[in-house]
N, C-alpha and C positions, 0 to 999 in steps of 0.2 A: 338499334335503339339510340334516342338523341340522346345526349350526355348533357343534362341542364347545367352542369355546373361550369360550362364553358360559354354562358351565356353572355354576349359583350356588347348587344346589340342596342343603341342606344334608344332611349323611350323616354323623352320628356320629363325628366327628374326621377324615374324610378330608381329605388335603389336595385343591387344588385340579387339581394335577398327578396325583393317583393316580384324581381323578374323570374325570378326563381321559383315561386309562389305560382303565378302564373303560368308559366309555362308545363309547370307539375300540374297543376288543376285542370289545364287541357289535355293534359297528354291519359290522365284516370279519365276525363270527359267524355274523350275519344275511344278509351281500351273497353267504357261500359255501356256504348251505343246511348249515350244522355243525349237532350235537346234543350232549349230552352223552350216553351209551351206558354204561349198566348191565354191568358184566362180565356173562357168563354160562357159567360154571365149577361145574360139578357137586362143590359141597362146602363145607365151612366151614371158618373160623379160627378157632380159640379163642385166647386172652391169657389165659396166667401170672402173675400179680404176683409178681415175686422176694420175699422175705423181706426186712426193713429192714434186718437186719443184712448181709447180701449188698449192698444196693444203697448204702449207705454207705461200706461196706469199698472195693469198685469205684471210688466215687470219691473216697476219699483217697487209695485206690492212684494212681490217675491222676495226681495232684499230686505225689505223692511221686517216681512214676518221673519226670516231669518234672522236678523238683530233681534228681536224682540222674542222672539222662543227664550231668551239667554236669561230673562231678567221678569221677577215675577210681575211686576205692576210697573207701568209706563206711565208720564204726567197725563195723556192724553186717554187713559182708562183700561188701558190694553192688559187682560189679568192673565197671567200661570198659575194655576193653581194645581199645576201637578199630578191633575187627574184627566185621565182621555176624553173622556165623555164632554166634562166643563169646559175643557181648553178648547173642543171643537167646534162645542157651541161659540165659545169665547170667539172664536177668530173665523167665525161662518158670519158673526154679528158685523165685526172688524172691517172685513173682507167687503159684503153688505155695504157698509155705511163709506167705507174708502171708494168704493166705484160709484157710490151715488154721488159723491161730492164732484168726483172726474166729467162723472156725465153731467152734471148741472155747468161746472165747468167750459166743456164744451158744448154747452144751448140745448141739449135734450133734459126734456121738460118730465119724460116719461119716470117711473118707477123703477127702479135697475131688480130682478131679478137673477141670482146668480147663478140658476137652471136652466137659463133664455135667455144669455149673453148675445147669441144667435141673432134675436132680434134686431138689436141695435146692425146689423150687417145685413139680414134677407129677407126681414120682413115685405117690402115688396115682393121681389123676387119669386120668394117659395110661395106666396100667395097666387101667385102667376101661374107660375110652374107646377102645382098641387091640382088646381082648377081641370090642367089638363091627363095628369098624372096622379088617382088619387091614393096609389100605395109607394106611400114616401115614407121613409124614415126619420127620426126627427135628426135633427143635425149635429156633429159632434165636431166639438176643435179640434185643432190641428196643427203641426209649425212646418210650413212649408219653405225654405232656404232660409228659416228666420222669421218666415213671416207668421203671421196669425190667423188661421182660415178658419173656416166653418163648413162643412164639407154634409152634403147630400144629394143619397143616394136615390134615385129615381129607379124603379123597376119597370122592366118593359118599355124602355123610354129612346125614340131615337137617336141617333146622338146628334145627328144631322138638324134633326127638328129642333131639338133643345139649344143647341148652337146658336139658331135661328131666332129663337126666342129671349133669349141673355141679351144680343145684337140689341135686339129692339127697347128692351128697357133698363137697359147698364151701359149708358153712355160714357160714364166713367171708366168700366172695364176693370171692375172690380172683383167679376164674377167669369169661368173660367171653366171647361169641364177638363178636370182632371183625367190623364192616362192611362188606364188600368196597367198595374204593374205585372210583369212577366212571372211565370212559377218557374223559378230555378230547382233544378234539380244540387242535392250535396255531390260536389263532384271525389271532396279529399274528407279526411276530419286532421286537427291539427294532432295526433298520434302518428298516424301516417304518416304525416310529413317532418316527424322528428324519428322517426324510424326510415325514411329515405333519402330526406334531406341531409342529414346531420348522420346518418346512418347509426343510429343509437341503438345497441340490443335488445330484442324486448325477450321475455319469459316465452316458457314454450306453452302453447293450448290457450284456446279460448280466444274470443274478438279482444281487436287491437284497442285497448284504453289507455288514459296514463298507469292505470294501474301494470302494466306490459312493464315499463322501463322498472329497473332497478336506480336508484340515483345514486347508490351508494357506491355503486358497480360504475357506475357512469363517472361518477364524481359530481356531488351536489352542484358545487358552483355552475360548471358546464351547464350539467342540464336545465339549473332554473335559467341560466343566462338566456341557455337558448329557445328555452320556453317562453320566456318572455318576448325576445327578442322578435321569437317569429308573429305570436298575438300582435304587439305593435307592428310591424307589416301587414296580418290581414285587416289588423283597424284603418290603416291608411289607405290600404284598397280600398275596404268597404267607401272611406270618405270621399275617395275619387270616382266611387261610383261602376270600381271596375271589378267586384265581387259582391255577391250578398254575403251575411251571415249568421245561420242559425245558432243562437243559445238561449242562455235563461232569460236575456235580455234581449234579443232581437231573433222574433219568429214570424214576423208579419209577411216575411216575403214564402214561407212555407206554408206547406200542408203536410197533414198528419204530425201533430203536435206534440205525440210522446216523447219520450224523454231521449236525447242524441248527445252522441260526445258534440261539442263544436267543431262544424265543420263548414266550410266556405263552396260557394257554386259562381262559377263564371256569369256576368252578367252578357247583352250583345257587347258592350262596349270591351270588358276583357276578353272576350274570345279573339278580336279583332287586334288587340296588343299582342296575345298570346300568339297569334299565328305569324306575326310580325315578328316575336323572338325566336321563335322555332324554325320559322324562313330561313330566317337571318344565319342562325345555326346550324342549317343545311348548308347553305351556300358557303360556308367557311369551312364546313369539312371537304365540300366539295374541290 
């Protein structure tokens, strides 16, 4: 059995606790015959770049509605009135009339609808693209490293050919077919790894939850610390791109959406660090 906790092997600013993450995620990865598994879905995504001035406008809007949620009436008309329904209409109208001023702004002369933001990005494009592909979905944003896309799905559609077809009328190269993302398997949940990591006792019977630890038994501090401590690790994986992970808040990279403790799945890129630390800690025992 490797002994992660002797783990020293260096890996480009990891900490020692997220090497430790890793290396544990491979080693359950490995003990439950997991893969990482290719979707396979008959079609492509292509990506939008919004225009600068669209993706700017969006996030000063953002700021500004949040100052202005604070405060019932603004000089420039903007009402609270403290009721859901009025405020939505209130700042659907807001929302409205602030990206038409952007677009006029920047020379578009068109109508700004806030359901067909799209357009001002692929109207070309999906027009092109539709002609040959007619079951398309309609497009939905996106933030791609920050940026602001508009992302559609083409059914049955080559990817080769659709490649082919961007080329030819996106000289700017603003448009892009997206990757299909991997389905990871959950290799740990973060229970587990404060029961092996941290080696914390849990209760006898029944799957491992937080509900397992005693904290009292544990000693509060300890265990939130360490609770904490380990979530921030898998968040910095997840940002580096070298784990997924499924909760209330991020399930897109799963299937079968019931309900799961949070638990993390090697992505290619961590498997390839992890077997790097695990190496590593062979050849040291060795």
């Amino acid at each position: 059995m490797i002994n992660i906790d002797n783990i020293t092997t260096a890996s480009s600013g990891l900490s020692q606790l997220q090497k430790r993450v890793l290396a544990y995620a491979r080693k359950r990865m490995i003990e439950q015959n997991q893969e990482i598994k290719q979707p396979d879905e008959p079609g492509v995504e292509v990506c939008f770049a919004a225009p600068e001035w669209l993706q700017q406008a969006l996030v000063t809007l953002t700021k500004e509605l949040t100052r202005r949620r604070r405060h019932h009436i603004d000089d420039d008309g903007f009402v609270n009135f403290d009721h859901p329904i009025i405020n939505l209409i209130s700042e659907v109208v807001y929302i409205t009339e602030y990206l038409q001023k952007a677009a006029n702004a920047a020379g578009e002369e068109r109508k700004v609808d806030i359901l067909k933001l799209y357009e001002f990005s692929i109207d070309k494009c999906q027009s092109f693209l539709v002609k040959r592909h007619k079951r398309t979905s309609s497009p939905w944003p996106n933030l791609v490293s920050g940026r602001l896309v508009f992302s559609l799905w083409i059914e049955d559609a080559d990817r080769d050919e659709v490649s082919q077809l961007i080329r030819k009328i996106d000289a700017s190269q603003t448009a892009w077919i997206k990757d299909p993302a991997p389905i990871l398997s959950i290799n740990c949940t973060i229970p587990e790894m404060l029961r092996d990591l941290y080696g914390f006792p849990v209760r006898d019977g029944g799957y491992i939850t937080a509900l397992a630890f005693d904290p009292e038994a544990i000693g509060k501090d300890v265990y939130n610390k360490a609770n904490a401590s380990l979530r921030r690790a898998c968040d910095r994986l997840y940002q580096r791109k070298l784990i997924g992970i499924r909760d209330a808040h991020r399930t897109r990279l799963w299937t079968n959406l019931g309900y799961i403790r949070t638990g993390i799945g090697l992505t290619e890129a961590g498997v390839a660090v992890a077997d790097e630390l695990l190496a590593g800690e062979v050849s040291q025992a060795a």
